[in-house]
Structures are given as structure tokens and as C-alpha cells.
N, C-alpha and C positions, 0 to 999 in steps of 0.2 A: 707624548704617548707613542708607543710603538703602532703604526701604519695598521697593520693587523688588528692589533686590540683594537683601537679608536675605530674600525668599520664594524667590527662588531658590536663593540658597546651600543654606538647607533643605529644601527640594525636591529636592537634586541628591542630598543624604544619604537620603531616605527614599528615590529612585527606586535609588538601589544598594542599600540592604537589601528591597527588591520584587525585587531581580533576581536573589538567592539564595534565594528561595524557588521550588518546583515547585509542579506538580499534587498529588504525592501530601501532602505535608504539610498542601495546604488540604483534601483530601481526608478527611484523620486528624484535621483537627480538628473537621470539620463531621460525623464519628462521635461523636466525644466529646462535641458537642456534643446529639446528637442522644439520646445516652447518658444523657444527667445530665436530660431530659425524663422520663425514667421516675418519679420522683421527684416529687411532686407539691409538694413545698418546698423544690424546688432553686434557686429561683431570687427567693426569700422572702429578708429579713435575719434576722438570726438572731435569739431573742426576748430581751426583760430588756435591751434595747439603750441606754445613756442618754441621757435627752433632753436636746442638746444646746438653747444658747442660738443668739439668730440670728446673731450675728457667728462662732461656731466649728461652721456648719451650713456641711456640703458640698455643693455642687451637682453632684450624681452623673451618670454617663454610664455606656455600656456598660460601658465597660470597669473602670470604677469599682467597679461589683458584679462583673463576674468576678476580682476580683482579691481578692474577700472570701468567694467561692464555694468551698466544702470540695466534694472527688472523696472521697467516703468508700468505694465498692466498688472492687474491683482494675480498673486498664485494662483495655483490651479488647485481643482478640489482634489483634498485628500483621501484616500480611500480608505475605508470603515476600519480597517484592519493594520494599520497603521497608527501608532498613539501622536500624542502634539510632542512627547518628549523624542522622537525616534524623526520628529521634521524639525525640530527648533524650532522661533519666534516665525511667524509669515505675518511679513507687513505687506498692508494695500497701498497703492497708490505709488511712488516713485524710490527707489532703493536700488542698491548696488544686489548685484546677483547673486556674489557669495554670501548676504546674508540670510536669504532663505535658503539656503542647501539645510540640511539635513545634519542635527546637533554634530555628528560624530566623522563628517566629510570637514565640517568647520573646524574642527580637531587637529585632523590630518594638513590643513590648511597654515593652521596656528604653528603645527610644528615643523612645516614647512621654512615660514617664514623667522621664526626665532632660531632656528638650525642655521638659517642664510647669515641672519643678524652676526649670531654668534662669530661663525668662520670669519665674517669679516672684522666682526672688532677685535679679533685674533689677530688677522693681518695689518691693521691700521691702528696697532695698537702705538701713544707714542711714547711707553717708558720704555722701548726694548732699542736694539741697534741694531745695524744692518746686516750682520752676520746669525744672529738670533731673526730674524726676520726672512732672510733666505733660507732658514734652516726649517720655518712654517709653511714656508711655501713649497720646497720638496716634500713635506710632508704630506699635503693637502694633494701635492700632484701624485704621492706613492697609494693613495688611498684610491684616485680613480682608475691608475694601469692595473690595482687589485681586480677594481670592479670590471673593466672593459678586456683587460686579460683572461676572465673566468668567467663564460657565458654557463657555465653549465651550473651556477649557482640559481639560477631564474628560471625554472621550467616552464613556458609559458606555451602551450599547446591552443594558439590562437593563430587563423587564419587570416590573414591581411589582406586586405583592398588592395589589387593592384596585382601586380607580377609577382609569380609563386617567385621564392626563395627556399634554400634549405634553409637556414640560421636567420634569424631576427634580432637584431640586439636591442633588446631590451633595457633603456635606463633604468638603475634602482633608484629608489626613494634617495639614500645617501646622497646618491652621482649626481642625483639632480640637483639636490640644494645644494653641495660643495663648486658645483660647475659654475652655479647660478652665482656665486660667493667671489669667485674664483676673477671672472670677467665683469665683474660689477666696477660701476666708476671710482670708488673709495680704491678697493685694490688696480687699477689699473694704474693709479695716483704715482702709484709707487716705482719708476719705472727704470729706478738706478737697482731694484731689489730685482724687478723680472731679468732685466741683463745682467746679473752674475749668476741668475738659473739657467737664461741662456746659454751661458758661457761653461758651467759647469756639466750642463747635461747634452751640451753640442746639438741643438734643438730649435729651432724656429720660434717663434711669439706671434707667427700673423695669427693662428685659430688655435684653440683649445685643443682638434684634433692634431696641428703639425705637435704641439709642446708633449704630446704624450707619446707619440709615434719613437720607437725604438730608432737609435740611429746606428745605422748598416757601416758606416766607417768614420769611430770615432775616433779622437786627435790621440793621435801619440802622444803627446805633451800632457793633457790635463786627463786626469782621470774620473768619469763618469760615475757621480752617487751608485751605491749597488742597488739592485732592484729587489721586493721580495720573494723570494720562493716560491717560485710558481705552483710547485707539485705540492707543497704546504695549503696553498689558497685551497688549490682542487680537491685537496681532499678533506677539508670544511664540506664540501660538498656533501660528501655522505652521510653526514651529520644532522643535525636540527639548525644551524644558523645559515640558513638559507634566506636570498638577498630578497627584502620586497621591491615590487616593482615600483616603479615611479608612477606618481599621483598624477601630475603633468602627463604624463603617456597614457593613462586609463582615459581622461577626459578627453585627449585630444581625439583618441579612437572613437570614442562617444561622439563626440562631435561630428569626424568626418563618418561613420553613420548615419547618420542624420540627415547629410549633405547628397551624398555619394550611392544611399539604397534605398530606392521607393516602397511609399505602401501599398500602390498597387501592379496590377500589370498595366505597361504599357499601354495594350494591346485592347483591354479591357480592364475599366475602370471598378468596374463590379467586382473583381476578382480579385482576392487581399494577396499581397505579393510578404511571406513570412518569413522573406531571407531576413531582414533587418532584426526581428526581434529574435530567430534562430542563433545570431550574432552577435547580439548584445548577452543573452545568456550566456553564452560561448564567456563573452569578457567577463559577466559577472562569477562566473564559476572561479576563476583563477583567486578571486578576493574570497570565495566560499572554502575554498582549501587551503588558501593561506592559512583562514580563522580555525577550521578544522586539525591544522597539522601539532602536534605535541612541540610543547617549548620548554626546553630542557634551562639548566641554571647557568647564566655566564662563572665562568671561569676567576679564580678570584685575582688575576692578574687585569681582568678587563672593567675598564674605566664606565661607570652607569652616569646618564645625563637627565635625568627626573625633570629639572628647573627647565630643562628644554621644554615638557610636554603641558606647563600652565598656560591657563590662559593668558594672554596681556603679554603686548611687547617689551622686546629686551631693552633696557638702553643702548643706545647708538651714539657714535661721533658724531656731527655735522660733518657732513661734506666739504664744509669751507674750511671747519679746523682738520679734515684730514688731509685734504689738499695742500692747508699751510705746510704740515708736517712732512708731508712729503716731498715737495719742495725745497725743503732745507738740509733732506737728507739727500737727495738727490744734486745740489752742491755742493754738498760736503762732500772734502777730497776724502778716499776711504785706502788704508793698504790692507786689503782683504786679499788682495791676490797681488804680486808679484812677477817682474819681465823676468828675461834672464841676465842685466845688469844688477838685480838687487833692489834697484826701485818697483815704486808702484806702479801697477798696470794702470791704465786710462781706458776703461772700456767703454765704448760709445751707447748710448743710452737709445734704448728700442722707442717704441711705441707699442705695448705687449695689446694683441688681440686689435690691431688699426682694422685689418680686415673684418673683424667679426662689427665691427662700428661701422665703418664705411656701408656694411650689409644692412646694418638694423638702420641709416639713416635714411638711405634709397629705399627700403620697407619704409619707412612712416610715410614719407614723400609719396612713393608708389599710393599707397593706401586713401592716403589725404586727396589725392586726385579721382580716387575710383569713389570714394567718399561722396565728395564735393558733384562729381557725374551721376550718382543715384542723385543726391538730393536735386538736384538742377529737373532729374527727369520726373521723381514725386513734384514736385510744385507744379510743375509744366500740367503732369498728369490732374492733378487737383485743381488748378486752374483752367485747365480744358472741362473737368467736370463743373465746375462753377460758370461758367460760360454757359454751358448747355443748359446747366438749369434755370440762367436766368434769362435763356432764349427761350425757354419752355415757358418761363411766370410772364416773359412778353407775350407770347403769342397770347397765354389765359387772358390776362389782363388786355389784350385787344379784343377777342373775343365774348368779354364781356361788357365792354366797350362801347363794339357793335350791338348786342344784345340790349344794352338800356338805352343805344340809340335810335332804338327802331322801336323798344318799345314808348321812349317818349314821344318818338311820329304817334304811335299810334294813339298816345292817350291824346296828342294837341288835335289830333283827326277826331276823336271823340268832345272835347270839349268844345271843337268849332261845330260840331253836330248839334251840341247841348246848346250852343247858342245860335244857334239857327232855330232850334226848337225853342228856346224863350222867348227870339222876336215873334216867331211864327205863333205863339200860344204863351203870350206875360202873363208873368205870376207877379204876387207884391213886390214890391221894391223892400223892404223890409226882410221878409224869408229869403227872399235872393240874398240880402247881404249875409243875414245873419250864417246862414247855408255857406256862404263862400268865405267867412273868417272860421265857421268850426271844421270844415271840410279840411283833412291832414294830409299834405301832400305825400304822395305816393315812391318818389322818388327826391333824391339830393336836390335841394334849390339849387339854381346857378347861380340866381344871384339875392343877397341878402340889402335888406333898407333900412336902416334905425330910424324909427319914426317918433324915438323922446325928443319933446320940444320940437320939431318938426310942425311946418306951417303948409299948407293945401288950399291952392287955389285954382280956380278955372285959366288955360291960358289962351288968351285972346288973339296975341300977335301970332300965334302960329297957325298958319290957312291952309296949308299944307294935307291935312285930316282935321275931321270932324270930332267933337266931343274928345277935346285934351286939355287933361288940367296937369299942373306941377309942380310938386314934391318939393319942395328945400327942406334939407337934414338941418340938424344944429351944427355938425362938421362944415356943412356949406354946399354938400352935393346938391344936387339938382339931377331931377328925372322928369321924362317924360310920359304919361299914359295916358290911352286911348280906351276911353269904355264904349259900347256897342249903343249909345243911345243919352239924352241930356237928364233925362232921367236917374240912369243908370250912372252917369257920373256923377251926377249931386249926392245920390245915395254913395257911390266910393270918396266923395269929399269929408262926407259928414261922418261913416264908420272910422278915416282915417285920423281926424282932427279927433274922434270920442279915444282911441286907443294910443293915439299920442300924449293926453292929458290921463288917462290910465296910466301907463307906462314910466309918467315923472312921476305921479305922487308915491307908483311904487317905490321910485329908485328914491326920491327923497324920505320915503318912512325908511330902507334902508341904510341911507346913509346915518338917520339922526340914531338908530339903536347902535347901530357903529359906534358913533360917536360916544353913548352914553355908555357903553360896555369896554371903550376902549379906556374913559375917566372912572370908572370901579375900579378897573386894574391897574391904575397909577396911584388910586387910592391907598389902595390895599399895599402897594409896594410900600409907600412910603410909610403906613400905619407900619408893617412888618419889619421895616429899617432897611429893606435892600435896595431902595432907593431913597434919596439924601441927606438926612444926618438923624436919622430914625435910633430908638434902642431894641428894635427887633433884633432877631438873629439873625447877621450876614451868611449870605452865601458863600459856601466853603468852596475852594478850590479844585477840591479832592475830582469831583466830575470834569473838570474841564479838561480839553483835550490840544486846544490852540493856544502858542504861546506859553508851555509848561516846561521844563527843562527836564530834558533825558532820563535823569535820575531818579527823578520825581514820576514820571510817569512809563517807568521801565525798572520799577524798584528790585524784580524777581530775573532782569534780563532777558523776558518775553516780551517781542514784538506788541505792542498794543492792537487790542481785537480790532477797532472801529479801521487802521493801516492795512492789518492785512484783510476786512472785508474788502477795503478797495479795491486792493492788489487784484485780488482773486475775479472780484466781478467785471476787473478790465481784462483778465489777462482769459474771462470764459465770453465777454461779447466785444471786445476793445482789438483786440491782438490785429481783427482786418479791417478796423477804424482806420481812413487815409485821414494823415496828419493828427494822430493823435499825440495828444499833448503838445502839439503845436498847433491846432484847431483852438480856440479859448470855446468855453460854454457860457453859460447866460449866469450871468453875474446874481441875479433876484436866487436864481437855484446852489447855484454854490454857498453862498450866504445861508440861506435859510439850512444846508444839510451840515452848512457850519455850527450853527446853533443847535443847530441837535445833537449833534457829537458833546459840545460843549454843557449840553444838557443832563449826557450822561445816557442820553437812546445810542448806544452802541449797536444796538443789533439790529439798526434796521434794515428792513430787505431792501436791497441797493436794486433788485433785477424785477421795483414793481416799475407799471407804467407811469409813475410819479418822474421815476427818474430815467426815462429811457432813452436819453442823451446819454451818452456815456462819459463826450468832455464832460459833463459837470462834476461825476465822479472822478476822472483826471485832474479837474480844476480844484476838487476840494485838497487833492493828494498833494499836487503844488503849493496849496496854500500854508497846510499842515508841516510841510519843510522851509516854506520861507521865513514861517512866523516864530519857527524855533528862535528860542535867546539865544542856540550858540552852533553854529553849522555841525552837520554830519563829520568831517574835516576837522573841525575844533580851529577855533584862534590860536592854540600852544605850538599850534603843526603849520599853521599856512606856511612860515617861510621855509621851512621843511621840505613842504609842495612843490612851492615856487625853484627852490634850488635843484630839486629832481627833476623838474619837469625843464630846466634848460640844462642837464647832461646831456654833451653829445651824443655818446657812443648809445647806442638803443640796449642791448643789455644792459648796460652796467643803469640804466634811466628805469628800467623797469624793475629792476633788484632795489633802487632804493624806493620806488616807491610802493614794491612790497613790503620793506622793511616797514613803513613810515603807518602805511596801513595796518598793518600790526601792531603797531605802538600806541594805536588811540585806543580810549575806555573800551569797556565790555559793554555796553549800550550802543556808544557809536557804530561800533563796529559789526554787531547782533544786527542790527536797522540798517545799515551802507548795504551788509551782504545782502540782503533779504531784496533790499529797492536795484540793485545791479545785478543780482537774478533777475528780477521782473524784465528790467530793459533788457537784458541780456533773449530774454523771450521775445520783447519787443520786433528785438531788430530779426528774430526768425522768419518775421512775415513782410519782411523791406521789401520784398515785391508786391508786395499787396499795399503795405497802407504807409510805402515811400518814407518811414524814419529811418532812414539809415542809423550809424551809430553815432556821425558826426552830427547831427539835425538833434540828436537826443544829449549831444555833449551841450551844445548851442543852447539847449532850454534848461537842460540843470545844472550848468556848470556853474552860473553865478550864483545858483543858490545853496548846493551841496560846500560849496569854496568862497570866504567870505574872510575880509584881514579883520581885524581888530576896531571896532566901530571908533573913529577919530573926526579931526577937523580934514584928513588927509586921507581916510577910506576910499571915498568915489574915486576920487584919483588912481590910486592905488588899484581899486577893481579894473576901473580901464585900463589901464598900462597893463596887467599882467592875464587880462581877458583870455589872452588865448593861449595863455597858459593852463585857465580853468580849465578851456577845453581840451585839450590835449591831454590832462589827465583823467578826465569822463571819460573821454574815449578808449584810453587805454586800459581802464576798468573794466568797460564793458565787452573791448575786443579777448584782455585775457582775462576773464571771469575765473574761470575753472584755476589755472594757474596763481594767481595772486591771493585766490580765499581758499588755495590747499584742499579743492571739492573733491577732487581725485584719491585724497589722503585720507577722508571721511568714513 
């Protein structure tokens, strides 16, 4: 296509998707936007990010990070006058941020991105040859000196932050996504095509601005593509196909808003400060008159791109096959150009756009650090607040301490008065007892005596005090007490011997209905046939949750509910458990919430005080993966594992065992991602509750990674142990990158 047509054509599709957008939708998103500022690492990458090499380094833009940006709190409310079709879908709870913008921003978004797709599977196309290939790429570069040659196409009558200027250059829609196209890893692939543009347009490759920079004394020898018509561009101008601006530039302006103008004064807080929202009207008018302005009919020489503006991605090369391709044409000898013997020239092969890489690398880096420096100072902060409070629950807790310590003086002050006043004035030895067994102590005993089977008798060898008899428990203890008179102890001998012969018959009339309720329900089993070779009807499988293979109990590729209650209820009181999951819990509890599950009680409430250990729901979680027939990993894959996890080189270790991960069932895989989120949360709170990521490889590595059950397994599990770990850990370190969360 001619340079000219092919920016307008595109031009003609972004000015109709600007013209179904309003006020209120830029409105709702410059809230949203202004939303996710609260957040002091909203706008950070996320951390443990892998560091790419320079050829599969992206050269990021606005929109590049918000499309990597998690909405983790609920949207914000909508306003009455606003419908649900003018906000799109708003999901609660955790979500990428461009999915709640506003249906017709996700638009401009979509055709952003299948624009980018496009240009570049244009450029990395691999049925064409290198001369048809350099001949796309002057094209691609004639379209942006159109756009950056002719500001007067963009009227944009907005004042900037910062130091006045006359002229602002304004990116168009177009410029951005061809730009974006242009320096992307696929085309930079190519880099025997960028050095004959090099070479033909006498021009630099380190940045996007030296390649389009006119050059002031071009070569005698080669003679320089022609440019297009300047005064032809300009005077588009007066016309209707006026350029819209770039998406990426509105938002970023929004954003630094946000950052850069208070809502109030300084000075005083009281006092609303309305440059901000003065300013943001200001940006939103320009999208008001774009939509406003008359759009006349393209021209019937100019090329329309419809299939750009659907929703749903284009298809794409992979990276790896465009990479192959380019490689081999960047060996291949070419005579596209010529010395002046008649042979072929040899032109030495750039590195197109090194600089703009080298930038965006020391960017991630930079970031990654200031990243890493807020969170260091939020924990710090959060654990300074956790400190204080639980020097605030000591002091309570001592001061209530004190308070029952002084009132138990005062009640032993009171009952040595009561017995001064009994010697002083005896009442029956009978009402005295019976008074001092219904009498409900007032405060926590200190100490407790089982008096089942329990034998009382006077003790004679001790001379020491008067009036002491003594206690032996059935356990074997032995106590000493002193009553105020001989009296008074016989009467404590005789209540003690009546309520220790109380005390067994209860517990053996307990034990025998036990007993006779425990043989009904063995009866009943075996009358019904679920217990030993009965013609009742067997218990179906269908309920059990332990022991059941993948398929069978993942038939729809949803998580099983009774897994993810666990998840959820360790990762809402578990997360600042020190040594969880490597704490064990109490075996009697694990069991029994084992057989519930197996029961088919899925739902039960994990967060009552039945269960408020929270190992045990950890323990149950572990048990539920060891007892699987066939690991998370699969038998088909261990030595798959095993052979990736002993590559050297650490890239090329971690590519194969993203591959490898991807290659197991859609069950496997559904449940691995779901349980390496969780730990992946886990290890958020390694300051608090000490699992690093290694301590979590250590306790699931033998059981997520398991060979082929033989006479030679165990062996096999030991010998290749720390290769388990080493793959947990790599899982959990690059989460985000190996299950493509980013790509979601």
C-alpha cells in the first residue's frame, strides 16, 4: 500500500472507534485510574520477574504495563447515570485492570493490540525474502515521518505539566502501535533486514528517533528512498482525516494527574484544590471533539481494515519460530546490493534499537529495586504495627493478671475469715460438706484432681501439720490436704470416697452404652452389606475425595470444592502460621476431617473452633496429594523433570520445564497451578512464618514428583531428591512466568 493511503485507512478505523466512546466512560476510567494510585505498588512489575535476554526484551509502553496491572480491591461504585453496558463486566476480588475499564476504552485497547499483532506478522512474515521485507520495513518507517513530520494534523489544545512549550508532539493512535511493532522482539529478530535500511536510508538503528531523523549529508554513492510529500501530508490537514491521538498518551496524562495535582490546598486541607479535575476536562474534551467532528468517506484508493477492529486476537508466529527465521536469513549470503568490483557487498549486521533494550533493561532493574524497597518498608511497617499490638494484648493480659490476682487474695482473705468463723461458731459437719461440694468456684481452678477410682485416707507419717489425709489418683498422683479440724477431715474423707464411687459408675454406664451403640452400628453395616460380604448396597465411590484419580474427580476441570476450602482458609489464618506445613498437626484431627471429606461433607466450615489448628487443615491438604494414584507431575513426565532439572545453563532449565508443565493433562495442570499460587502466597509472608521457598520445596517436593511405583522407586526417589526440589522451587520462584499469569 501506498504510505499515505495505509495511514489513513487506519486512521479512518481508530477515528470511528473514538466516536463511540463518551464523556462518562473517560470519566470512569480516570476514577479507576486514580483508584489504583492508592497503592504504593500499583504500578511496580511484579517481583522474581525472569530476566530476559536482549533479543526477547520488550520495549514496554503505557499500555504495556497496564495490561500487566492486577485490580485486586472491588471497583468502585458506579454512578446512577451510567448504564452496566457503557462500564463493561466489573469483577470483585483480584483481576487485571484493563478488564474493568469501560466496554468501549477495551475496544480502543483490542485494536490497539491486533494493529501491533498485525504490523508485526507483516514483518516476520516467513514466505517473503529479504528484499520484499526491507521494502515493509521503509514502508512502516514512511508512515511514521508522515505522522511526526505533520503535527498540525493533532490539534490538541492541552496544557502540560511541567515547562510551558510552544508545540507538543503529540503521538497518534497509528504512530503508536506501528512504533510499538516496529521495536518489538519478533522484528528486531531480523537484523540482516534492519542493516540494509540502515544502509539504504544512511541512518542509525540505536532508537526509533535516530532511524527516522532526516540525514543532513547523505552518501554520494547510494541513493536515499524518496520521502512523501510533505505539503501533500499538510494539506490532509484541512480536511476531515485528521490523526487521532494516541491511547497510550491520554492515559498516561491521566495518570501523571493523578500523581503530580493535589485535591487539596496545601495550605489547607479544607480547601478543595480543582486544578486536577479543571485538567482532566481539559483532556477529556479533545476525545469530545474528536467524536463531534464530521467524517467524511475514504477515498476509493484507500485500503479499510475492519478484521482489525473484532474482538479476539490475531494469530501470531511464536517467537521461537520467528527467531528461527530470522536467523537463517540473516546467514544467508544475499546480493541485494553490490560493491563497486561487481560482487556482493558484506554489510555488517546492526543490532537495531540495542539502545532502546539496554533502556528498557536498566528500567526493569531500576524498578525491581524500588519495588523490592517499598515492600521491605510495608512489612517492616506492618510488623512494627503487629509488635505494638501485641505489646498492647501483653500489657491487657498482665493487667488482668494482676486484677484476678488480687482478687483471688482477696477471696483466700475471705474464706480464712469463713473459717475462722466456723471454728469460732461450728455448724454440722454434713451442711459444711454438702455447702463446700455445691459451692461453684468463682474463678479458674489451678489445680485439678481426678478422683475416679481414687482411694482417701488419713496420713499418719506426716507430723509436720495436723489433720492431713491423702489422695492417690488411679494415675498414681498423690496429694496432700490439710482440713482445719479431725472432724472436718473425716467429713472431707467420706464426701471424697462418696464422689469417687459416683464418678466410676458414671463413667462405666458410659462406657457400656458406647459399647452397645458402637455393636448396632457394626450390625447394621454388615446387615446393609458395607461391611463384609453382605448383599446390601455397597458404598459408591462417587463421594470420596482421598485416593480418587484426577479424572474421576475433576471430570469438568474444576478445582474440587472440599481443595480449594483448604487453600482459602490457610491462605485467610495460615499465611503468618510459623512453619506451616512443616509444623505436623494432630493426627486424631486430620483423620477424622479426612473422613468427612470422604464422606461427601464438603462444605464444612473449616474457620469453626473444632478446627482451629490450622496444621490440621494443612495436614489434611498434604495428605489429599500424597494419597493421589498418580502425582501432580505424572509418571509419563518424571524423567522429563528429572532431565530438565540437571540442564546446566538456567534459561534454557527453565524453558524446558515450562515446556514440560504444559504438556501434562488439563486436571494436572488446573490443580499444580491453583496449589503454586497458594505457596507462591505462602512464601509472601517468609518473614513472618520462616517458609521460605526452599523449606516448601523440601515438604512437597517428594510428593508433587514421584517415578513409577517399582521394586527400584525408593531408590530412585533418593538419588534424584534434590532434583524434586529444585523443581518446587523453581515453580514457586517463577510462578507468574511459567503458568503465562501475565498473559491471562
Amino acid at each position: 500500500f501506498d504510505p499515505l493511503a495505509l495511514l489513513n485507512g487506519l486512521n479512518f478505523e481508530a477515528t470511528l472507534l473514538f466516536s463511540r466512546t463518551r464523556p462518562q466512560d473517560w470519566l470512569l476510567t480516570f476514577s479507576l485510574l486514580e483508584a489504583q494510585t492508592i497503592d504504593g505498588l500499583a504500578w511496580y512489575p511484579s517481583r522474581r520477574t525472569l530476566v530476559l535476554s536482549d533479543e526477547e526484551t520488550v520495549v514496554g509502553d503505557i499500555l504495556t504495563v497496564l495490561e500487566t496491572i492486577k485490580r485486586v480491591r472491588p471497583a468502585l461504585d458506579i454512578a446512577p447515570d451510567i448504564t452496566p453496558t457503557a462500564v463493561g463486566t466489573v469483577q470483585t476480588g483480584e483481576s487485571f485492570l484493563t478488564k474493568i475499564l469501560p466496554s468501549a476504552i477495551q475496544h480502543l485497547l483490542f485494536f490497539h493490540r491486533n494493529l501491533r499483532q498485525w504490523v508485526i506478522s507483516n514483518l516476520s512474515d516467513p514466505n517473503i525474502d529479504l528484499e520484499t521485507r526491507v521494502q515493509y520495513l521503509l514502508t512502516w518507517l514512511e508512515v511514521l515521518r508522515i505522522c511526526r513530520t505533520d503535527p498540525y494534523r493533532i490539534a490538541v489544545h492541552f496544557v502540560p505539566l511541567g515547562p510551558a512549550v510552544d508545540r507538543l508532539h503529540v503521538p497518534s493512535f497509528v504512530e503508536a502501535a506501528i512504533a510499538s511493532a516496529l521495536v518489538s522482539p519478533e522484528s528486531r529478530a531480523f537484523s540482516k533486514a534492519w542493516s540494509e535500511v540502515a544502509h539504504l536510508t544512511n541512518m542509525a538503528t540505536d532508537t526509533l528517533e535516530a532511524l527516522l531523523r532526516f540525514s543532513s549529508t547523505p552518501s554520494p554513492t547510494e541513493a536515499r528512498p524518496s520521502m512523501a510529500d510533505l505539503s501533500t501530508a499538510r494539506g490532509l490537514a484541512a480536511g476531515n482525516a485528521r490523526l487521532v491521538p494516541g491511547l497510550g498518551w491520554l492515559l498516561q496524562n491521566m495518570i501523571e494527574l493523578c500523581y503530580d495535582v493535589t485535591d487539596h490546598i496545601v495550605d489547607n486541607e479544607q480547601l478543595v484544590y480543582f486544578e486536577k479535575r479543571r485538567r482532566i476536562q481539559a483532556l477529556i474534551s479533545i476525545c469530545d471533539k474528536l467524536c463531534q467532528e464530521p467524517r467524511g468517506q475514504l477515498p476509493p484508493a484507500t485500503p479499510n481494515f475492519p478484521f482489525l477492529t473484532v474482538y479476539g486476537d490475531l494469530p501470531a508466529l511464536p517467537f521461537r519460530r520467528a527467531a528461527e527465521v530470522a536467523a537463517n536469513e540473516n546467514t544467508h549470503i544475499h546480493t541485494y546490493h553490490s560493491n563497486s568490483h561487481g560482487g556482493p557487498m558484506n554489510l555488517k549486521l546492526v543490532r537495531p534499537f540495542h539502545r532502546l533494550v539496554v533502556d528498557e533493561q536498566e528500567r526493569c532493574r531500576r524498578e525491581g529495586k524500588v519495588r523490592e524497597k517499598l515492600e521491605r518498608e510495608i512489612r517492616e511497617l506492618s510488623l512494627s504495627q503487629k509488635r505494638r499490638e501485641q505489646e498492647r494484648d501483653r500489657q491487657l493480659k498482665k493487667q488482668l493478671k494482676e486484677h484476678q490476682h488480687r482478687r483471688a487474695k482477696s477471696e483466700q482473705l475471705l474464706k480464712m475469715s469463713s473459717l475462722m468463723r466456723s471454728v469460732a461458731h461450728p455448724v454440722p459437719s454434713g451442711a459444711r460438706a454438702a455447702a463446700g461440694i455445691r459451692r461453684m468456684p468463682s474463678v479458674k481452678a489451678a489445680l485439678v484432681i481426678n478422683l475416679i477410682n481414687s482411694t482417701t485416707d488419713v496420713e499418719h507419717a506426716y507430723t509436720k501439720r495436723d489433720h492431713v489425709f491423702r489422695i492417690i489418683t488411679e494415675e498414681g498422683g498423690q496429694y496432700l490436704m490439710q482440713a482445719s479440724s479431725k472432724e472436718d477431715m473425716l467429713d472431707w474423707i467420706r464426701c471424697v470416697h462418696e464422689a469417687a464411687k459416683e464418678a466410676a459408675a458414671r463413667r462405666l454406664t458410659v462406657f457400656v452404652q458406647e459399647a452397645k451403640q458402637s455393636d448396632e452400628e457394626i450390625d447394621d453395616l454388615v446387615v446393609s452389606g458395607q461391611l463384609g460380604g453382605g448383599n446390601g448396597p455397597a458404598r459408591t465411590a462417587e463421594s470420596r475425595a482421598f485416593g480418587v484419580d484426577l479424572h474421576s474427580l475433576m471430570p469438568h476441570g474444576r478445582i474440587p470444592p472440599f481443595v480449594e476450602r483448604c487453600l482459602c482458609e490457610i491462605e485467610s489464618r495460615g499465611l503468618e502460621e510459623v512453619g506451616i506445613y512443616r509444623v505436623p498437626g494432630s493426627v486424631a484431627g486430620i483423620n477424622k476431617l479426612r473422613d468427612l471429606f470422604n464422606e461427601g461433607h464438603w462444605d464444612i466450615d473449616l474457620a469453626a473452633d473444632e478446627y482451629y489448628d490450622i496444621n490440621v487443615v494443612a495436614g489434611v491438604l498434604k495428605l489429599f496429594l500424597r494419597d493421589l494414584p498418580e502425582p501432580l507431575l505424572t509418571f509419563q513426565l518424571y524423567e522429563g523433570f528429572i532431565n530438565a532439572a540437571a540442564v546446566d545453563d538456567y534459561n534454557e532449565r527453565l524453558w524446558a520445564i515450562k515446556d514440560l508443565i504444559h504438556a501434562l493433562p488439563k486436571s494436572s495442570y488446573t490443580l499444580l497451578k491453583r496449589i503454586i499460587e497458594h505457596l507462591e502466597r505462602v512464601t509472601d509472608f517468609e518473614e513472618v512464618n520462616h517458609m521460605y521457598s526452599t523449606n516448601l520445596a523440601i515438604v512437597f517436593g517428594p510428593t508433587l514428583l514421584k517415578p513409577l511405583p517399582g521394586p527400584h522407586s525408593f531408590g530412585t526417589s533418593m538419588t534424584n531428591l534434590g532434583h524434586h526440589q529444585n523443581i518446587v522451587k523453581n515453580l514457586i520462584l517463577q510462578y507468574h512466568w511459567i503458568f503465562d499469569v501475565e498473559d491471562e
